[in-house]
C-alpha positions in Angstrom: 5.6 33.8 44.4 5.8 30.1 43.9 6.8 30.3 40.2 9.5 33.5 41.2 10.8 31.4 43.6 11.2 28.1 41.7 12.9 30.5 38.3 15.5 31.7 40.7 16.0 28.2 42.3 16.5 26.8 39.1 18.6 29.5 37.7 21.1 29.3 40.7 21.2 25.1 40.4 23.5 23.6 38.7 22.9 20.2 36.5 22.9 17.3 38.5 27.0 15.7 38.0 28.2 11.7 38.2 29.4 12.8 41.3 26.2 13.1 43.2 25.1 9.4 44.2 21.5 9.5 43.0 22.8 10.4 39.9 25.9 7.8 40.1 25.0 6.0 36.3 22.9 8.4 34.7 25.4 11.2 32.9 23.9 14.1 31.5 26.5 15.3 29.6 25.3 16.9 26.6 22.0 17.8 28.0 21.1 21.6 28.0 17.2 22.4 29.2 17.7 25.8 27.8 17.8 24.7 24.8 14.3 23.3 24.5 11.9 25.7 23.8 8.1 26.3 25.9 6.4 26.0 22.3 2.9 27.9 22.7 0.8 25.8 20.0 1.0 21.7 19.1 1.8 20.1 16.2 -1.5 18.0 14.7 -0.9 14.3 15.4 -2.3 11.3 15.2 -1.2 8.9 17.7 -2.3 5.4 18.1 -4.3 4.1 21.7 -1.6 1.8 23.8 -4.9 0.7 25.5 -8.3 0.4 24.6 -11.1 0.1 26.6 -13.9 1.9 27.8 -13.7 5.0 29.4 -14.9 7.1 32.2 -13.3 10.3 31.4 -10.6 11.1 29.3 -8.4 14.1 28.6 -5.2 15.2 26.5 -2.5 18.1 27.1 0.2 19.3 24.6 1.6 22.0 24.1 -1.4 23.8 23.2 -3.0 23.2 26.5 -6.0 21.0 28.1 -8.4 19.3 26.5 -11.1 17.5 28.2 -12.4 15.0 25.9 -15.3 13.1 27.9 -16.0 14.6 31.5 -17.3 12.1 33.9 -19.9 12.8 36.2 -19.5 13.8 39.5 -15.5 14.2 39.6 -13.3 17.0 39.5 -11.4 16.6 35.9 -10.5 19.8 34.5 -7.5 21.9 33.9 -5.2 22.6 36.9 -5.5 26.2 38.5 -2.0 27.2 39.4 -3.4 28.9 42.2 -4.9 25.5 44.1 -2.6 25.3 47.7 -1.9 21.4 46.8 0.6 22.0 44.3 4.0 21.4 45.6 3.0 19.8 48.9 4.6 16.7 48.0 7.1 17.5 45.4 9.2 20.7 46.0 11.7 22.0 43.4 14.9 20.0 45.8 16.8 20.3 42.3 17.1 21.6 38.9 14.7 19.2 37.5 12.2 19.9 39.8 13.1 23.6 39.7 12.4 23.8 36.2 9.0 21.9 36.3 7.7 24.2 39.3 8.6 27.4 37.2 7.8 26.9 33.6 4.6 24.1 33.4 1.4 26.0 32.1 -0.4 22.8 31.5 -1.8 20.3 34.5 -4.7 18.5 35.1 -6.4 18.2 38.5 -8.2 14.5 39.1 -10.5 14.4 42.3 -12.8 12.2 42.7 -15.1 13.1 46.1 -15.0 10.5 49.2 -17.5 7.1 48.6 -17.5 7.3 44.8 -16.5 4.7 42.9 -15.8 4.7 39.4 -16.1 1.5 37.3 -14.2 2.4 34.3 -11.1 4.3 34.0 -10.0 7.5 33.8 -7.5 8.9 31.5 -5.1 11.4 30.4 -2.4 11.9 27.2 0.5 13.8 27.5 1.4 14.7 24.2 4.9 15.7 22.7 4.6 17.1 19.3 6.7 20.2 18.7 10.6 19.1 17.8 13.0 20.8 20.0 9.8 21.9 22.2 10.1 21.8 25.8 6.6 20.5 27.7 6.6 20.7 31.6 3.0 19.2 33.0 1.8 18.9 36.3 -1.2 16.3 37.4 -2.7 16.5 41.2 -4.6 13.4 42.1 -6.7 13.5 45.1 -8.7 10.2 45.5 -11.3 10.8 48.8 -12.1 9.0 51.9 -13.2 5.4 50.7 -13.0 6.3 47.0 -12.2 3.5 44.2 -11.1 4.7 40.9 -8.0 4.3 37.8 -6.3 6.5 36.3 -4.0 6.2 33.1 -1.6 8.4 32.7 0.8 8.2 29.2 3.6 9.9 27.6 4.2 9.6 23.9 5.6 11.5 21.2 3.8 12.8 17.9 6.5 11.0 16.0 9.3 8.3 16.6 12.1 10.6 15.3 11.0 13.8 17.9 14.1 15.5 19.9 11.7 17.2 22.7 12.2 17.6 26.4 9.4 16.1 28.6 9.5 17.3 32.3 6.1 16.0 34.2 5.6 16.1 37.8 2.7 13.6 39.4 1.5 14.3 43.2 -1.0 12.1 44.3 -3.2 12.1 47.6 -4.7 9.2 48.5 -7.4 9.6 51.6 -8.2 7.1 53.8 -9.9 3.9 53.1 -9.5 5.1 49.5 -8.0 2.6 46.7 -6.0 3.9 43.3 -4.8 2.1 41.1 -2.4 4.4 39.0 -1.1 3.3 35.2 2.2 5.3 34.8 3.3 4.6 30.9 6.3 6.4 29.2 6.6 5.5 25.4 8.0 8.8 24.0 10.4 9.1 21.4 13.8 7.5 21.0 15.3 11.0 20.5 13.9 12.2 23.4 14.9 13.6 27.4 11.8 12.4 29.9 12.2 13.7 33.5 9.2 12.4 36.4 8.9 13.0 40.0 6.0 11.3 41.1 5.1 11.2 44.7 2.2 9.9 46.8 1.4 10.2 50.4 -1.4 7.5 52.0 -3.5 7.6 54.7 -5.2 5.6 57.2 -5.9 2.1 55.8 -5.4 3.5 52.2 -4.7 1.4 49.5 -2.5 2.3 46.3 -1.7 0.2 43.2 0.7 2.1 41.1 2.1 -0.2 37.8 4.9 2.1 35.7 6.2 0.8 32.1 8.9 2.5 30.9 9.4 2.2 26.9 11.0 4.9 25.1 12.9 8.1 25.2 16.7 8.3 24.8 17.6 8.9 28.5 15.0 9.3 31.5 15.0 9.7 35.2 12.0 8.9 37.1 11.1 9.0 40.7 8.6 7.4 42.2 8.0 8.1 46.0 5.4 6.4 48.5 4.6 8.7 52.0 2.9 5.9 54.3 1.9 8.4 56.3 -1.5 7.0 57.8 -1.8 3.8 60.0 -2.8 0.8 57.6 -1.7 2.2 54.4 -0.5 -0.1 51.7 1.1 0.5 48.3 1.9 -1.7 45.7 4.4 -0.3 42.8 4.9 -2.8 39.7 7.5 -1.3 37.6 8.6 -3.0 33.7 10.4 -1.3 30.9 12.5 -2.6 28.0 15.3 -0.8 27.0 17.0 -1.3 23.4 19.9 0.4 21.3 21.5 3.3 23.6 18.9 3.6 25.9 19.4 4.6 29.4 16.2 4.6 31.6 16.6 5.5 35.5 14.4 4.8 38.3 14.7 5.9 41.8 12.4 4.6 44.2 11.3 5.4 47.9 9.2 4.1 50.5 8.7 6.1 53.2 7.2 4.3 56.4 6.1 6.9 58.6 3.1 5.1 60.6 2.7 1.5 62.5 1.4 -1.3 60.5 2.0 -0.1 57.1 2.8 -2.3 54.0 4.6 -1.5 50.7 6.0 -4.1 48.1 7.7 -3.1 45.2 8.3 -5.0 42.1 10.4 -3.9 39.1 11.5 -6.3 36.1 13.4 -5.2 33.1 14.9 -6.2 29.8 17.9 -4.8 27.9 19.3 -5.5 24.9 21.9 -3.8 22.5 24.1 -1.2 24.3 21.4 -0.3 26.8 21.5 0.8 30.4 19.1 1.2 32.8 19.4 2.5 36.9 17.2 1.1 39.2 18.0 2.5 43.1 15.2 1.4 45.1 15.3 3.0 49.5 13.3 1.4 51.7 12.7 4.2 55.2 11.4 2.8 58.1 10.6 5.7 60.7 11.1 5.2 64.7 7.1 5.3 64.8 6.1 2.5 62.0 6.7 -0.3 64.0 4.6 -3.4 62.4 6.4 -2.1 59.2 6.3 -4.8 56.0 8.3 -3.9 53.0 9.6 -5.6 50.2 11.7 -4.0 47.3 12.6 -6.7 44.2 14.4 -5.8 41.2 15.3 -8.4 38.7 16.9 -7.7 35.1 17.2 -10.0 31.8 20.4 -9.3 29.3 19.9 -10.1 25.7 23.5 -8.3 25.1 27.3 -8.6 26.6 27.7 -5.1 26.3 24.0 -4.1 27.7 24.1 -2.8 31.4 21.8 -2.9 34.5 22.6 -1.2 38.0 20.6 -2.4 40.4 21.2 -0.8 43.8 18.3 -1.6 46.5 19.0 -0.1 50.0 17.4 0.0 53.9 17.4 2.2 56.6 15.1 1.1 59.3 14.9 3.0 62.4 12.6 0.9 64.6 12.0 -2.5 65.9 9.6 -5.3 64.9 9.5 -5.2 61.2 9.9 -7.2 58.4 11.9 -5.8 55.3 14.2 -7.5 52.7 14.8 -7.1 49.1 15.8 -8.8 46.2 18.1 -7.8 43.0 19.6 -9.5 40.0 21.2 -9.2 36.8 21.8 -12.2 34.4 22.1 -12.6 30.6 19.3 -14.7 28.8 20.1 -18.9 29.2 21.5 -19.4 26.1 20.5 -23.1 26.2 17.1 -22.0 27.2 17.1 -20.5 24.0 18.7 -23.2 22.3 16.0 -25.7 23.3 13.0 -23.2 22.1 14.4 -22.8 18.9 14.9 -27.0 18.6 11.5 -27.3 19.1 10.9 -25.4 15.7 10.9 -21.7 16.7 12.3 -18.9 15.2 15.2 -17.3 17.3 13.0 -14.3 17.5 9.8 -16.3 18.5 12.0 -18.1 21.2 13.5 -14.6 22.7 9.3 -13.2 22.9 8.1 -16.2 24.8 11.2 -15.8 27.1 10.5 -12.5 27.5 6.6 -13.1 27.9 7.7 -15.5 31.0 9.9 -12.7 32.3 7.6 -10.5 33.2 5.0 -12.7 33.4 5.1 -12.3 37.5 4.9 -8.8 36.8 2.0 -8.3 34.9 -0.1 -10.6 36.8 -0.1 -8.1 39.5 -1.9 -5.3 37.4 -5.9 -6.0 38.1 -7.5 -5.1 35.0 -7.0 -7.4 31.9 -7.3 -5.1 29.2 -4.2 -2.9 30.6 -2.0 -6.2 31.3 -2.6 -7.1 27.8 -1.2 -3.9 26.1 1.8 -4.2 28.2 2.1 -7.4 27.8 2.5 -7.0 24.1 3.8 -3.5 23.6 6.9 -5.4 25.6 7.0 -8.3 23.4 6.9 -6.1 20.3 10.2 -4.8 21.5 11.6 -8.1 20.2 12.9 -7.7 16.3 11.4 -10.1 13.7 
């Protein structure tokens, strides 16, 4: 009934129009789902690692389905039953988007790890767009257990740089109390591409969630990225970067729902643009009547290499209670031309100046992301964006 239900919701929705604020700056004119096809087999490809290190489990999913590469012991990591209760607790199909995920995904991955363990090496899992004009809706469900420690990697990309697919992935992610995730969101899909994400967590008591997203490629995304403080205690941490180049548009919409006293979330996104670029960042910080002892920070700061490159930045509050301490922070500013001046008078190329600019920019960023080998990769996959 769920999937009945979600096919006649998104038959009966229209496309989401300028006119609707949450979709204010990201037009989707010329986009039609339909015509993306649900391919039933992938395309072979060989796809290079962002990030290398050693692994506790890994897995991919295409079109094709699931594949569980290394299993580790004592977790749940295995296909996603479309029959488990916990799908769609957190993210319902609100619009088409959604709609269209909830009716037509066939391939999800379920990531429980049981209350106490802790897992010293990451997990991870590939979502893999191979088939042009192929349409691949995934779903992961993340349950981390009472006083579990474990990360998980999760990355788009395509099979080739030049690939027109639609990529439509829904993340819901349960984090128990006393538990601690740290959560690698990375989107590096094609240039040609459409990438659509709702992503939404809910916390309990005393929980504790890391969550770092890059955004890198497709041609136009929306991603939303949703924290339920629901348990007394709970903290979350979101670091968000992406680089966007040419006609890029990437979108993020964030939410922080305080729901329970003493709960803490800070929010940090950074971003470059250059070219004819535009990105969205609308970040809502809820405080409920309950959550007093509330702490939230939002912070969105963007770098211009371009006059004709464009950032919205659009933070926002609504606090319903008493004795809290919220405030955020946005800006938009073109590169200091004499910053640049003086690099490249000190013998570097205008190129070599731009990367070590860019390297400082997000430097703040990336030092919040715990493990070294992961800050790395970004690091450079962000400088690489520079042209020689």
């Amino acid at each position: 009934m769920k999937r009945a239900a979600a096919l006649e919701r998104y038959r009966e929705l229209p496309l989401p129009t300028t006119s609707e604020e949450s979709w204010r700056f990201t037009d989707l004119t010329g986009f039609d789902p339909d015509a993306y096809e649900l391919a039933e087999t992938a395309r072979p490809a060989e796809i290079a690692p962002l990030i290398e290190l050693e692994l506790a489990g890994s897995a991919r999913i295409d079109e094709g389905g699931v594949e569980i590469v290394k299993a580790p012991e004592g977790v749940v990591f295995a296909p996603l039953d479309e029959k488990d209760e916990r799908i769609g607790a957190l993210v319902a199909a609100e619009d088409k988007i959604a709609a269209a995920n909830a009716a037509f995904w066939r391939h999800g991955l379920l990531v429980e790890v049981p209350a106490g363990v802790e897992l010293a090496q990451p997990l991870h899992v590939r979502i893999e767009s191979t088939v042009a004009n192929g349409s691949l809706p995934t779903r992961l469900l993340v349950v981390a257990g009472e006083n579990s420690r474990f990360t998980l990697i999760e990355e788009h990309v395509s099979a080739s740089e030049d690939l027109d697919a639609l990529t439509n992935c829904t993340v819901e992610v349960h984090v128990g109390a006393g538990a601690k995730l740290e959560l690698v969101s990375v989107q590096r899909l094609s240039r040609r591409g459409w990438h659509f994400a709702h992503q939404r967590a809910r916390l309990e008591r005393d929980s504790e969630l890391d969550w770092v997203c890059a955004g890198l490629g497709s041609k136009k995304s929306k991603t939303w990225i949703s924290n339920d403080l629901a348990g007394v205690g709970a903290t979350s941490r979101v670091t968000g970067v992406y680089f966007a180049d040419d006609s890029q548009h990437l979108d993020f919409d964030t939410f922080q729902e305080h729901a329970a006293p003493h709960t803490t979330s800070d929010f940090l996104f950074r971003g470059v643009l250059r070219d004819q670029a535009t990105t969205v960042w609308r970040g809502m910080i809820r405080v409920e009547e309950e959550a007093r002892g509330t702490d939230a920070y939002q912070e969105n700061r963007n770098l211009l290499f371009s006059r004709q490159a464009h950032a919205n930045s659009i933070p926002g509050l609504e606090i319903l209670t008493n004795d809290v301490r919220c405030s955020h922070g946005a800006t938009v500013g073109q590169v200091d031309r004499e910053q640049l001046f003086y690099l490249m008078s000190r013998g570097l190329s205008e190129s070599e100046a731009e990367r070590l600019i860019v390297s400082g920019f997000f430097a703040e960023a990336l030092d919040r992301i715990e493990r070294e080998p992961i800050r790395e990769a970004l690091a450079r996959a962000l400088e690489a964006r520079i042209p020689q």
